[in-house]
One Martini backbone bead per residue (centre of mass of N, CA, C, O) as a GRO file, in nm:
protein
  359
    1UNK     BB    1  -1.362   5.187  -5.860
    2UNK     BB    2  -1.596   5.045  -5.680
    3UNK     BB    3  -1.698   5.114  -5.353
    4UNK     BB    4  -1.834   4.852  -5.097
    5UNK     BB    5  -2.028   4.896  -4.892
    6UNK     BB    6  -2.126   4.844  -4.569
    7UNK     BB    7  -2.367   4.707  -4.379
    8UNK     BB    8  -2.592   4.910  -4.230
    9UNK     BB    9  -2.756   5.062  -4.021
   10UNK     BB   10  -3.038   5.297  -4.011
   11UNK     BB   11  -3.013   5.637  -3.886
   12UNK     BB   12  -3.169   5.919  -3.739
   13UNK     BB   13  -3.100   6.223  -3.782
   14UNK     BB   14  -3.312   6.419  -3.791
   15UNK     BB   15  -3.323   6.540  -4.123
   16UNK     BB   16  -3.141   6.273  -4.118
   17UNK     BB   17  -2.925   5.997  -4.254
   18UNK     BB   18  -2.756   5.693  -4.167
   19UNK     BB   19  -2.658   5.459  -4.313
   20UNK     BB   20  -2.645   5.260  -4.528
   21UNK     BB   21  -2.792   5.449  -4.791
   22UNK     BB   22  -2.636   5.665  -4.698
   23UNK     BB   23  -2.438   5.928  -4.688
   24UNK     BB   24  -2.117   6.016  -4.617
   25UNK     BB   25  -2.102   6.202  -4.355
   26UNK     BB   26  -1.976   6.553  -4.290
   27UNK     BB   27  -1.849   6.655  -3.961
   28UNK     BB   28  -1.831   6.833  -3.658
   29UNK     BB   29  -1.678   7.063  -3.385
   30UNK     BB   30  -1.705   7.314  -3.142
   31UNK     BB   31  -1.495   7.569  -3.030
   32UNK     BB   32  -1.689   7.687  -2.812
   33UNK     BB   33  -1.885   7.821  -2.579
   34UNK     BB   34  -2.145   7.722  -2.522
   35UNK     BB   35  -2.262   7.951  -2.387
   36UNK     BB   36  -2.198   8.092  -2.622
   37UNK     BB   37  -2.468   8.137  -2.848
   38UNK     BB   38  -2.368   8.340  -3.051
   39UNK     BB   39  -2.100   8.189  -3.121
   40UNK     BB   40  -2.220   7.913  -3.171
   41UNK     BB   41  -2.374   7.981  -3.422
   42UNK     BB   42  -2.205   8.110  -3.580
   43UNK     BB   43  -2.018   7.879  -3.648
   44UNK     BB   44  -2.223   7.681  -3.770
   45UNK     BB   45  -2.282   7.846  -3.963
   46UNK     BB   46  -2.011   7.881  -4.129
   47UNK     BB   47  -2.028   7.518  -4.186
   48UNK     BB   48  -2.297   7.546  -4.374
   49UNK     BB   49  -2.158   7.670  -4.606
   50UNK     BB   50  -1.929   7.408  -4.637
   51UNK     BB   51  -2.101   7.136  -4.581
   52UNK     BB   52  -2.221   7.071  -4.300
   53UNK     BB   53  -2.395   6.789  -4.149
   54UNK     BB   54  -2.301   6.792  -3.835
   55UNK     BB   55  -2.306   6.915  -3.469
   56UNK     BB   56  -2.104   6.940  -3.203
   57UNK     BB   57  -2.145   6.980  -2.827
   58UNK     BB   58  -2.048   7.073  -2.580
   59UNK     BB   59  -2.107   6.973  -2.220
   60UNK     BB   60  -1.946   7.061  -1.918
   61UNK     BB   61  -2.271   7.190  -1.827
   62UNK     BB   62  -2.554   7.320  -1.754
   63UNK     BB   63  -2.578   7.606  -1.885
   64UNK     BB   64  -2.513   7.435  -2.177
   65UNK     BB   65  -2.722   7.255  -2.216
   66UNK     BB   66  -2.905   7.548  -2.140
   67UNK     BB   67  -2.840   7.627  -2.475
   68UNK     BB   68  -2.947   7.444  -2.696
   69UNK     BB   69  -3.199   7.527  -2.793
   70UNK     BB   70  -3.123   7.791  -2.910
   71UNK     BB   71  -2.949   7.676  -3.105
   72UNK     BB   72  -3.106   7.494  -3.272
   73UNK     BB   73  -3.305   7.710  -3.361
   74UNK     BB   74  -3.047   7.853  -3.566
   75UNK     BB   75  -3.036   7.624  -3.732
   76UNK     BB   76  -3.026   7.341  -3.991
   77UNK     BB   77  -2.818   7.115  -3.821
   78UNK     BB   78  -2.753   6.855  -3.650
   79UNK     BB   79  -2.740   6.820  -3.319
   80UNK     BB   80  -2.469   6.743  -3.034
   81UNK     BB   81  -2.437   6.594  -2.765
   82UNK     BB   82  -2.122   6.613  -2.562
   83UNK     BB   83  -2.095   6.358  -2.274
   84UNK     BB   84  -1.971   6.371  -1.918
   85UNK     BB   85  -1.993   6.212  -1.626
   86UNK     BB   86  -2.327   6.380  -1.595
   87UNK     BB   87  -2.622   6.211  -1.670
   88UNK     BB   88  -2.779   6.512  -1.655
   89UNK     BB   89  -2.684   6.675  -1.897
   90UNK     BB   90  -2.821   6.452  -2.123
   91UNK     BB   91  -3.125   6.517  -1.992
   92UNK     BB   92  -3.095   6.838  -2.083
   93UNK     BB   93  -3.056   6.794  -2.363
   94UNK     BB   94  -3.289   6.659  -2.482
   95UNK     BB   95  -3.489   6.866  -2.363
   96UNK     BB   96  -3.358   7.073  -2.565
   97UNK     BB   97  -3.333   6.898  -2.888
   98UNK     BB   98  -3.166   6.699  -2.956
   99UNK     BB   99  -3.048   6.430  -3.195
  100UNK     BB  100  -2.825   6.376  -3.009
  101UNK     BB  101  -2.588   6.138  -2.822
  102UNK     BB  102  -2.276   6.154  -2.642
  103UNK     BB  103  -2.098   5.831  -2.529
  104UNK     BB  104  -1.927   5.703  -2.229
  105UNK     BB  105  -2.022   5.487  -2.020
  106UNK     BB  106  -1.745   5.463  -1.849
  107UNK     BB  107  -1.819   5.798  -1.785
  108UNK     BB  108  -2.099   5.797  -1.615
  109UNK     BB  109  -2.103   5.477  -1.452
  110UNK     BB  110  -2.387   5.379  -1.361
  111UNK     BB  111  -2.613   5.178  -1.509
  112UNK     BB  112  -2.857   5.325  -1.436
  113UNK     BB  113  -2.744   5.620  -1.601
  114UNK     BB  114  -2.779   5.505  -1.863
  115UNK     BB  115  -3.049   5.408  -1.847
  116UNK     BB  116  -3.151   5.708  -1.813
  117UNK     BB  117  -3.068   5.789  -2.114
  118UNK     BB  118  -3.182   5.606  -2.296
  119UNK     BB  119  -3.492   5.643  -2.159
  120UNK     BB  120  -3.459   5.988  -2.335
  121UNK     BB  121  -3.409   5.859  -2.615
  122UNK     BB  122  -3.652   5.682  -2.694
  123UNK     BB  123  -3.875   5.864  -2.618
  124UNK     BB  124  -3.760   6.097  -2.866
  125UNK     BB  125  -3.593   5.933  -3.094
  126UNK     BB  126  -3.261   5.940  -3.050
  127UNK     BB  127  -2.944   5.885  -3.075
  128UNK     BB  128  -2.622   5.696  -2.988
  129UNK     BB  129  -2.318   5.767  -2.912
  130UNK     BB  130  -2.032   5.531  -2.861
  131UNK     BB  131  -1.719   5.674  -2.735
  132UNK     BB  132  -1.433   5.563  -2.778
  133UNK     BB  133  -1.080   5.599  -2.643
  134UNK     BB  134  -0.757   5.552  -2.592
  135UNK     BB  135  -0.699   5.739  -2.402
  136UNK     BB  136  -0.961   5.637  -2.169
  137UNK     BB  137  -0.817   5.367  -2.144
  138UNK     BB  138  -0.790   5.116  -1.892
  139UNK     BB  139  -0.541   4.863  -2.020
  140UNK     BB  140  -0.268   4.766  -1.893
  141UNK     BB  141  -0.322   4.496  -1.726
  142UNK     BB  142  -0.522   4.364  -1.933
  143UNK     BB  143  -0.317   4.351  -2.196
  144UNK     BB  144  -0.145   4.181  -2.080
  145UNK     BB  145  -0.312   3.916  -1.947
  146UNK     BB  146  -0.398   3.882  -2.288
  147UNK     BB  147  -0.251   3.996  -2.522
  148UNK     BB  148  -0.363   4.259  -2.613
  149UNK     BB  149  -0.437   4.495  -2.813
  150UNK     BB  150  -0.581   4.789  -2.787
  151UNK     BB  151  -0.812   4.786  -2.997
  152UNK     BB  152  -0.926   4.507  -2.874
  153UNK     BB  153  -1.013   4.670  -2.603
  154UNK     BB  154  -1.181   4.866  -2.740
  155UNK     BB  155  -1.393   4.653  -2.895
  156UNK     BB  156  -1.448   4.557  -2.566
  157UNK     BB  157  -1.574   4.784  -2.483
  158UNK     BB  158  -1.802   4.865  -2.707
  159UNK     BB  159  -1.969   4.601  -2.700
  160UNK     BB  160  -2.022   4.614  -2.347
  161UNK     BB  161  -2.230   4.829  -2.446
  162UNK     BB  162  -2.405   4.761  -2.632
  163UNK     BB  163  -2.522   4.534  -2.483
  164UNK     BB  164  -2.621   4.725  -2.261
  165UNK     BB  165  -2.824   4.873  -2.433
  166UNK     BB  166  -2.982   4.669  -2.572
  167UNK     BB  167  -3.090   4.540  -2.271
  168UNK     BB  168  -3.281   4.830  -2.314
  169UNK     BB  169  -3.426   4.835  -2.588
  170UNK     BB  170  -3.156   4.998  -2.764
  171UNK     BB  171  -3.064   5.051  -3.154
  172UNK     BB  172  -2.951   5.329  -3.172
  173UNK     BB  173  -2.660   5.329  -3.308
  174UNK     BB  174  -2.310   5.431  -3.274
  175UNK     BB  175  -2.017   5.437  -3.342
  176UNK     BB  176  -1.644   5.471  -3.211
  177UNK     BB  177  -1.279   5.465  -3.248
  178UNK     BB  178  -1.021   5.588  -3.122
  179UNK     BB  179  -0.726   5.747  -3.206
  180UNK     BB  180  -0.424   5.888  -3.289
  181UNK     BB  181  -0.334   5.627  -3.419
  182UNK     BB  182  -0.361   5.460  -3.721
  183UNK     BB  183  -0.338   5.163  -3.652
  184UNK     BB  184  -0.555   5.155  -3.423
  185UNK     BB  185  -0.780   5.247  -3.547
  186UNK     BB  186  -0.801   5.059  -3.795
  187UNK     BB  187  -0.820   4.793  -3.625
  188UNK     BB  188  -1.060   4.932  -3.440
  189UNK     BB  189  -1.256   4.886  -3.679
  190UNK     BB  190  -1.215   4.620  -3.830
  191UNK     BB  191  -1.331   4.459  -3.616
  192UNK     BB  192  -1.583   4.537  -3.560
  193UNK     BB  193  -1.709   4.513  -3.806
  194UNK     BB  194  -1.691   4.184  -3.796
  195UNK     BB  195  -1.944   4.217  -3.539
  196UNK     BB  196  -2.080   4.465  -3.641
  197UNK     BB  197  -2.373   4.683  -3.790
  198UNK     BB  198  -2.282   4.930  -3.665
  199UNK     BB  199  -2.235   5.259  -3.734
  200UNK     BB  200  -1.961   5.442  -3.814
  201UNK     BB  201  -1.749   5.706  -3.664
  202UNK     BB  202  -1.494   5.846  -3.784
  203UNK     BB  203  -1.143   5.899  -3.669
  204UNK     BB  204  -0.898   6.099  -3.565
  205UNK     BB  205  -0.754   6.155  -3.238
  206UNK     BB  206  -0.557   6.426  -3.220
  207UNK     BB  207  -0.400   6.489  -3.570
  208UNK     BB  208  -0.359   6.814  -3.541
  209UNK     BB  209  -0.275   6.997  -3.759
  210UNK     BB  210  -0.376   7.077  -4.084
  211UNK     BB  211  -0.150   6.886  -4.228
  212UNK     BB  212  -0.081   6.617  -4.034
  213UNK     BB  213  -0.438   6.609  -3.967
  214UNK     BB  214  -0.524   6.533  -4.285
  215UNK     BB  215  -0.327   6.273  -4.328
  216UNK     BB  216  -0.422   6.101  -4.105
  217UNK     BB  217  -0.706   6.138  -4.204
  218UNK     BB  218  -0.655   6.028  -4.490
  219UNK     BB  219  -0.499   5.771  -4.409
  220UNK     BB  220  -0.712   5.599  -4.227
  221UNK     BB  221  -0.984   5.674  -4.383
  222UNK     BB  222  -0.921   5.581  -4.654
  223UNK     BB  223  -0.872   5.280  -4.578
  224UNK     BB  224  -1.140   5.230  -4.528
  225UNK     BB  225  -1.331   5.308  -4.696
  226UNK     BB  226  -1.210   5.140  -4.928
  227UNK     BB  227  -1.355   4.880  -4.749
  228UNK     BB  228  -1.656   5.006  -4.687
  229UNK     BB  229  -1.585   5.179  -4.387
  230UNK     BB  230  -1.834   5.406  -4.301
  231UNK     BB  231  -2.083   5.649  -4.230
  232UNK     BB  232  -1.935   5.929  -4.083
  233UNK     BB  233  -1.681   6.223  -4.071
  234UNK     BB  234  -1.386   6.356  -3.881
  235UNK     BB  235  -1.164   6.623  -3.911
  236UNK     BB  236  -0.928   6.645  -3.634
  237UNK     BB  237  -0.834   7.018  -3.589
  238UNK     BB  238  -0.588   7.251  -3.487
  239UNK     BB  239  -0.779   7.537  -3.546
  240UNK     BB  240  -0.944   7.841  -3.611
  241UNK     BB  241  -1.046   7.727  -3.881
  242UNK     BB  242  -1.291   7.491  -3.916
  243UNK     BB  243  -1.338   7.440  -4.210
  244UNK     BB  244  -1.117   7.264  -4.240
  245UNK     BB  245  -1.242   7.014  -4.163
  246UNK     BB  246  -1.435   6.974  -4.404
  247UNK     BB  247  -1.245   7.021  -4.643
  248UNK     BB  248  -1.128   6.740  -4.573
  249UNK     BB  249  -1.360   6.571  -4.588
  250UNK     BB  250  -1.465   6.594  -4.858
  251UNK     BB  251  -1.190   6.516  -5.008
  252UNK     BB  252  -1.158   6.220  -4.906
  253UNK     BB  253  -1.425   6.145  -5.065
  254UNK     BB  254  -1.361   6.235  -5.340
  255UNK     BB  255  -1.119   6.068  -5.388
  256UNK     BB  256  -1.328   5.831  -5.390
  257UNK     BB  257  -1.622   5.900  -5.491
  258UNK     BB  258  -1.851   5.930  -5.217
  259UNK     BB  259  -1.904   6.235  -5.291
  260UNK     BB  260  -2.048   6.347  -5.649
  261UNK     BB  261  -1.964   6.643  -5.512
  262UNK     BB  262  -1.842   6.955  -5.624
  263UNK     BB  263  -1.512   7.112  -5.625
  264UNK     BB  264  -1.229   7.075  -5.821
  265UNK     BB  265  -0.875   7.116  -5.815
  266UNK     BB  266  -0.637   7.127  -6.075
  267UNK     BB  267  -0.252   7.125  -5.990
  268UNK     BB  268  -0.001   7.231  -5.977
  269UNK     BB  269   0.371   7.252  -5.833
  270UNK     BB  270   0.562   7.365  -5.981
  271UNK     BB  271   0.817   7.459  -6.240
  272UNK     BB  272   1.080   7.588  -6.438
  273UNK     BB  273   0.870   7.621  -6.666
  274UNK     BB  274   0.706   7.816  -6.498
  275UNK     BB  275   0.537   8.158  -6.614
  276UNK     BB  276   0.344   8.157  -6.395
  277UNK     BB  277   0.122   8.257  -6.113
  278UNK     BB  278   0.007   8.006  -5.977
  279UNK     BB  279  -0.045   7.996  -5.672
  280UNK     BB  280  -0.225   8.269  -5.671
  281UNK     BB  281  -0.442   8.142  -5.861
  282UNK     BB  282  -0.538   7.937  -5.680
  283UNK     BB  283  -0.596   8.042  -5.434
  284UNK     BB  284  -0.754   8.231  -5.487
  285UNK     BB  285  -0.965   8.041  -5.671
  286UNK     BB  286  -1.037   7.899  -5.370
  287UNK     BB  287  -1.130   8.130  -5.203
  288UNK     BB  288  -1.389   8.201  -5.425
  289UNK     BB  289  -1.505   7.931  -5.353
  290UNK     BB  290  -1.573   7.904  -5.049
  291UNK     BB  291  -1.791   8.095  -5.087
  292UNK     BB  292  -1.979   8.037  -5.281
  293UNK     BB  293  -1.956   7.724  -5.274
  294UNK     BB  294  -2.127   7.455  -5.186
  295UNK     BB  295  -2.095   7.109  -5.177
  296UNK     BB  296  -2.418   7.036  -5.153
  297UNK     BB  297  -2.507   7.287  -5.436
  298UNK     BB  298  -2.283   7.102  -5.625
  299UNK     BB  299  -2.169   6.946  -5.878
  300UNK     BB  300  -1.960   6.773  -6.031
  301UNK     BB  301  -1.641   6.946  -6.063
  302UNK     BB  302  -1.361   7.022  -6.274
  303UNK     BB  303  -1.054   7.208  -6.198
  304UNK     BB  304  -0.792   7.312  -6.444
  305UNK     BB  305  -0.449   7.465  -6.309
  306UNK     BB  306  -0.210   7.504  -6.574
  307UNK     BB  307   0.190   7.569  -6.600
  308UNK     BB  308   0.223   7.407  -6.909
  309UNK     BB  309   0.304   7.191  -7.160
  310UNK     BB  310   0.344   6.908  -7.086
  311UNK     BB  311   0.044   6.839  -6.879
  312UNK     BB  312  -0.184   7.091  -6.908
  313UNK     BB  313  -0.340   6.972  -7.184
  314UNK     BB  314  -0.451   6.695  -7.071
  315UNK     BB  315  -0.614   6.818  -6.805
  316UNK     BB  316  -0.749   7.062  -6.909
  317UNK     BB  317  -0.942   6.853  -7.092
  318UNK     BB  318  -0.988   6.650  -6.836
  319UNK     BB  319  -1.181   6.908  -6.779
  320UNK     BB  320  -1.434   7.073  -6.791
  321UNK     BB  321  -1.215   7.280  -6.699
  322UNK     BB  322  -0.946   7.455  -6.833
  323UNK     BB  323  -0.610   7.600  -6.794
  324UNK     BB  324  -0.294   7.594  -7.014
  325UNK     BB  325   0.042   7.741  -6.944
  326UNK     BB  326   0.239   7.985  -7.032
  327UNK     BB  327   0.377   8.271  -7.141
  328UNK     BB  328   0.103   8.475  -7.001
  329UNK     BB  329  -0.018   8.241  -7.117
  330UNK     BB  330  -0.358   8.086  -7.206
  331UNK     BB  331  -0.545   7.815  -7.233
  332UNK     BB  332  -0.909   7.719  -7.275
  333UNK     BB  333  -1.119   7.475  -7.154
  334UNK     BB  334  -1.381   7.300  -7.260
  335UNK     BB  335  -1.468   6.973  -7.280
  336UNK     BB  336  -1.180   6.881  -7.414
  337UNK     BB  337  -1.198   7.213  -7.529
  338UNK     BB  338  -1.059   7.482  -7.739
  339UNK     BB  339  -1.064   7.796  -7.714
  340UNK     BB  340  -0.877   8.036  -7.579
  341UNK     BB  341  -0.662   8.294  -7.512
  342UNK     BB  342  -0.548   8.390  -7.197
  343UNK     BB  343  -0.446   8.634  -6.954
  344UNK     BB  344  -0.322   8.604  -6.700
  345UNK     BB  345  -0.495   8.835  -6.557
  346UNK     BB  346  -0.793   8.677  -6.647
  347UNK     BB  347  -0.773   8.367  -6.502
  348UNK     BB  348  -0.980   8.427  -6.270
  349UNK     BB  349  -1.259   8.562  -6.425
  350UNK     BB  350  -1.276   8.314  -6.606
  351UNK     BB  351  -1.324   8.073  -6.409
  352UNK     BB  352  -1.546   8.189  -6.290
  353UNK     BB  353  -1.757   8.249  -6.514
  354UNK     BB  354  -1.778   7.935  -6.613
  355UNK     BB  355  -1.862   7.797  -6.380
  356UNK     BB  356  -2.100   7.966  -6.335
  357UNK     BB  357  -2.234   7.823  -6.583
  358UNK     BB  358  -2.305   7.530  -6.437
  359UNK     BB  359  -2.506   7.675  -6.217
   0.00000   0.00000   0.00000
């Protein structure tokens, strides 16, 4: 099934689009100090080893926004500061060459200062999200004397912001409408789309650690994607190891066929009829791939790793390449032919060699 996107406004960040008919872009956010401009360059320049395509970063104070520019320039993927709080924050990001900016006009102030905001933006040519969160939302009494959900006056908070940016005079804009909790993001996903036709910045916000919070933004995320709501997506995971954000953002592309390129891993989950230790042997090749080839370097291949003879050879021969294992001994399949028996100590060193081939 062929998934219609949603039309939406087409917007430039640095030297890739947004919106429109561009692909769903795939981003992240630093966990470093942005003051350490070291520190926060290895972060992102590893970030783009595994294809995240946009990259922002915290701007807390004055030092962290005059450290943009040395990261820009150090980078290849556009940067975006996320601004909070100080109007001066966002106006020496721009100063230093940020591709994009990040703001909740709610907790910027007066009019005025988003206004500085704005016309800083528009001189430079570059846009703006406008960032809702269920989180910083005042709506308690509002929410009782009109019976709204949440989610509907996330929409109606971000509407009024965008009234007031547009009678600036500027619609490069981007949405996000985030909660915790999927149910509350799906419907204000929902409600705007049918509302605005500005792209989208998909994502669950504080959606836990790596195993819960892919889940969430996969059961989310992937609701929305397939009703064609979506325009570029954070998978956001309390990890030390941020590449887990990207690997996770661009599988649940990949599930949905919306992004149709990288390498797909199909694999069993192992049962007692499993005579090799495949779970080693896909760690090893998922690890040995993360390392080689970035998703956006490779067109789509699709690689099975199965562990016996049930499901293995039907499997194995619907991939590009597969391995379907008995005792000790796999059979190896190239497009949907057997090749030969490959030795369980050989299957990893095999599978990569092969693919390397399709490179």
């Amino acid at each position: 099934m062929k998934i219609a996107r949603r039309k939406t406004k087409k917007i430039k960040i640095g030297d890739l689009y947004l919106g429109g008919d561009a692909p769903i872009r795939v981003q992240s956010m630093t966990k470093t100090d942005t003051r350490d401009v070291k520190r926060t360059i290895k972060q992102i320049k590893e970030l783009e080893e595994v294809g995240c395509e946009i990259i922002r970063c915290a701007v807390p104070d004055r030092e962290a926004a005059e450290s943009l520019g040395k990261i820009k320039k150090a980078i290849k993927i556009p940067l975006v500061a996320d601004i909070h709080f100080d109007y001066r924050l966002a106006l020496e990001a721009i100063n230093q060459g940020v591709d994009k900016i990040r703001i909740n006009p709610g907790n910027i102030g007066s009019r005025e200062k988003v206004e500085k905001i704005v016309l800083a933006t528009k001189e430079k040519n570059i846009p703006i999200r406008i960032g809702v969160n269920a989180g910083s939302l005042k709506t308690g009494n509002r929410q009782q004397a009109i019976g709204t959900s949440k989610a509907e006056v996330m929409v109606d908070s971000a509407m009024e912001y965008v009234r007031m940016i547009e009678n600036m005079g500027f619609e490069d804009i981007v949405i996000s409408l985030k909660a915790a909790d999927v149910p509350t993001t799906v419907e204000a996903y929902r409600l705007f789309a049918q509302r605005s036709n500005y792209p989208l910045h998909l994502g669950i916000t504080e959606a836990g650690t790596v195993i819960s919070g892919a889940i969430k933004s996969a059961v989310g995320m992937g609701l929305l994607l397939a009703q064609g709501i979506g325009d570029t997506i954070r998978v956001s995971l309390t990890t030390d190891d941020l590449r887990e954000e990207v690997k996770a953002g661009y599988e649940i592309l990949r599930s949905l066929d919306l992004r149709n390129y990288g390498i797909e891993i199909i694999s069993c989950p192992t049962c007692a009829r499993c005579e090799i230790d495949l779970v080693k042997i896909v760690n090893q090749l998922e690890k040995k791939l993360s390392t080689l080839y970035s998703p956006l370097s490779t067109p789509r291949l699709k690689v099975a790793v199965m562990g016996c003879i049930v499901n293995g050879p039907g499997e194995a021969k619907d991939a590009d390449i597969g391995i379907a294992g008995g005792k000790g001994v796999g059979l190896l399949f190239k497009q949907g032919k057997p090749i030969r028996k490959i030795p369980e100590k050989d299957w990893l060193k095999t599978l990569l060699k092969e693919i390397d081939k399709f490179f």
